[in-house]
N, C-alpha and C positions, 0 to 999 in steps of 0.2 A: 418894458421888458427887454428891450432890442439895450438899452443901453445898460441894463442892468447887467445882462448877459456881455457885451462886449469889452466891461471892464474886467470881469473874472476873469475871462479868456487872456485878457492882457497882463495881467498879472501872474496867469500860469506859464502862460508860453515867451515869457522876459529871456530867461537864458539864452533859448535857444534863437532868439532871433533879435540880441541886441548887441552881446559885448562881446562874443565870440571869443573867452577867456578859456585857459587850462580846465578842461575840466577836472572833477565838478566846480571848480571855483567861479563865479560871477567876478569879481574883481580880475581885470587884465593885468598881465607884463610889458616889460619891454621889450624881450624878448623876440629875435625874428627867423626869419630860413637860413638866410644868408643866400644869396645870388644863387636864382638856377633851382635851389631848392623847394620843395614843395611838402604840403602837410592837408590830412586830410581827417577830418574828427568826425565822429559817430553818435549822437548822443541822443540818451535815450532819457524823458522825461514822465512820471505820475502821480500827479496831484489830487489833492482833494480840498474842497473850501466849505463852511459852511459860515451863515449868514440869517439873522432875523432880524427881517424891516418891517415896522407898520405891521405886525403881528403874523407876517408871511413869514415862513421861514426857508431857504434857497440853498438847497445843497448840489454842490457841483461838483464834478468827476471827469477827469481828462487827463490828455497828455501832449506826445512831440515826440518825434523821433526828427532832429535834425540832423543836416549835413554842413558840415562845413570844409570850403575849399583855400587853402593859404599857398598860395606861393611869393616867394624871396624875389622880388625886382632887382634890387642889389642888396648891401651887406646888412644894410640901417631899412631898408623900406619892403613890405608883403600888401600883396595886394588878397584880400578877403572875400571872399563872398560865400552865402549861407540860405538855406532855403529848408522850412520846417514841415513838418507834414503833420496837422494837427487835429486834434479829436476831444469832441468834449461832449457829456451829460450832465441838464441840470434838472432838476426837481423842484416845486411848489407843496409844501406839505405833503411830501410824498408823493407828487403826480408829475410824470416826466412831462417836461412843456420842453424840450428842446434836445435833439439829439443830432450833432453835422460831427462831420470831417472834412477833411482838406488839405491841400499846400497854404500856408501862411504867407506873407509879405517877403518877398526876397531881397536879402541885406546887403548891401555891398560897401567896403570900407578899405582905409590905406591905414597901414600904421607907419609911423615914422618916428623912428628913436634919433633926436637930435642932438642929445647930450649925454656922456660918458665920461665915467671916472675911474679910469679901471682901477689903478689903485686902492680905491674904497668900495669900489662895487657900486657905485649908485649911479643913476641911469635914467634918463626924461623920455616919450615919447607921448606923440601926440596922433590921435588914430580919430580922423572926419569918416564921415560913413553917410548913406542913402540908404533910404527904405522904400522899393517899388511895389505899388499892390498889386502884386499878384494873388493874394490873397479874395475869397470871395466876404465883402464885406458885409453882405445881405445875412449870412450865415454865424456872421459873429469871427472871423479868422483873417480879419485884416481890415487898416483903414478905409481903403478905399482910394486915397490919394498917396503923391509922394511925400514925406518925409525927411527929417536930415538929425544928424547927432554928432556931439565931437566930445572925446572923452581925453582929458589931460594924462599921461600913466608916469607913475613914476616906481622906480623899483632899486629894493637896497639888497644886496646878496653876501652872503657870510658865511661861513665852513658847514656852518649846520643847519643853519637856515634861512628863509630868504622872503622877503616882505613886500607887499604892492600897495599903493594906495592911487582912487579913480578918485577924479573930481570932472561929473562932466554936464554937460545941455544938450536935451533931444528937444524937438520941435515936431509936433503932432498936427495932422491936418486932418480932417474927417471927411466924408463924401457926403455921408447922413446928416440930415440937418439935424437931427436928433442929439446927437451925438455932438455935436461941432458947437451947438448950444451950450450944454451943459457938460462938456470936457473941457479942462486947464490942456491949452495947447503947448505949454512954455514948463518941461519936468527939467527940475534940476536934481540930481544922483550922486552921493557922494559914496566910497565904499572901502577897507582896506582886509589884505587878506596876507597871513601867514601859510608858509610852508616847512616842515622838520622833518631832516632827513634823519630817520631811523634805522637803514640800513643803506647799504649802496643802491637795493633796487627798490626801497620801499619810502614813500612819503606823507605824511600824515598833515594835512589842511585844513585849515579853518578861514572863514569868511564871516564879513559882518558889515549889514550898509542899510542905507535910508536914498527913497527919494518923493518928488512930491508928487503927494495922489492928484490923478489924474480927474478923481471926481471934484466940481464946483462946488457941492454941497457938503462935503468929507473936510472934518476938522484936524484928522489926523491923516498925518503921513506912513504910506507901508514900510517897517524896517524887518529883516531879515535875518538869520544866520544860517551857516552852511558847515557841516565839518563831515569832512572825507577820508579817503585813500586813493592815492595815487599808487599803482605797481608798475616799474620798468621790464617789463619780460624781452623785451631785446635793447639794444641802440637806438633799432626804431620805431619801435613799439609799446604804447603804454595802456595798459586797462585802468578803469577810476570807478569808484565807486561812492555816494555821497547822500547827506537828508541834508534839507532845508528848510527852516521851519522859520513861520510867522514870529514877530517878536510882538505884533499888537494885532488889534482888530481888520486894520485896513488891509495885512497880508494875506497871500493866501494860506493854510493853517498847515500845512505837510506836504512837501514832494520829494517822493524819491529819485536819485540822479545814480546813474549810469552810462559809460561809453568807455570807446578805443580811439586812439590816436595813432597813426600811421605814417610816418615820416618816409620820406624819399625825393 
């Protein structure tokens, strides 16, 4: 049960406490503060999953409200860090067998944009990261141990719109023996994501990515899609709005995304 439950979990609350991308998009940029600058996201997550194993059938219900903290080191480098505050119900044939909440695992990462081409717009950055558990692991809302992840980004930008593509490796550690048994601790993620700018303050997004399931036993890997709105209501300020939905069995089957971004 403990690991059946702890992979749902991980599956719902990916966004908010992995890549720390534009919301709603999953796929990162290159994109950074620039020196002294800071940025702070909001984001708000609501999933549902449902699931029939061995004649059980597992329906689950949760969320995320995370926080994430960006400041600009220099022009090219943000230093990241993000911490989720997480919630979830699951059910056995309709009988609640699990109800927590909590802070999740707290993420901490660099990104660093190495290569530039302004000319053409295209742009490399490479963003290592740690994951601390702060998370209560007993509960289903974090490993339990440290973590680590490095995601390659790359991004192409153009008058109307502007493209990202992730190719990266997390490395998963478990506390549970449970868990650590039968988890793939070695997930590779690939993912690319458009943006179209439909007005000066308005941008319409799409996402779409694969990575490998985390189960030992799972023949298929969870792939995704995402398609949003971005709104600029100031310089520094953007609201988003987004659904992301399973594309096979091992994803989770709908979550709705929401948040602000606040620059300064």
């Amino acid at each position: 049960m403990k690991k059946k439950i702890q992979l749902l979990t991980s599956a719902l609350m990916l966004c908010s406490t992995q890549t720390f991308a534009a919301m709603p998009l999953q796929t990162d940029d290159t994109g950074t503060q620039g020196k002294g600058h800071s940025q702070i996201e909001i984001g708000f997550e609501s999933a549902r999953d449902k699931e029939t194993e061995g004649g059980t059938s597992y329906k689950l219900t949760g969320g995320a409200i995370g926080t994430t903290f960006t400041y600009g080191l220099t022009s090219n480098i943000d230093l990241v860090a993000g911490l989720p505050w997480e919630w979830y119900t699951e059910k056995e044939n309709g009988v609640k067998v699990a109800d927590e909440s909590g802070y999740g695992d707290l993420a901490l990462q660099i990104k660093w944009r190495f290569y530039e081409m302004p000319d053409t717009g295209f742009s490399l950055a490479l963003k290592p990261g740690l994951t601390l558990p702060t998370g209560d692991d007993d509960k289903g809302l974090g490993t339990g141990k440290v973590s680590g992840d490095v995601t390659l980004i790359a991004t192409r930008e153009a008058k109307l719109a502007t493209f990202h593509f992730n190719l990266g490796y997390r490395h998963n550690e478990y506390k549970l023996d449970e868990l650590s048994e039968t988890s793939r601790k070695n997930i590779w993620y690939a993912s690319m994501a458009g943006e179209l700018n439909v007005t000066d303050k308005l941008r319409a997004v799409g996402d779409i990515g694969i990575e490998t399931n985390s189960d030992k036993d799972a023949d298929t890997d969870p792939a995704y899609i995402i398609g949003g709105l971005i709104y600029a209501v100031s310089d520094y300020t953007d609201l988003d709005i987004g659904i992301r939905s399973g594309l096979n069995d091992a994803e989770t089957d709908t979550t709705l995304l929401a948040g602000a971004t606040i620059r300064f």
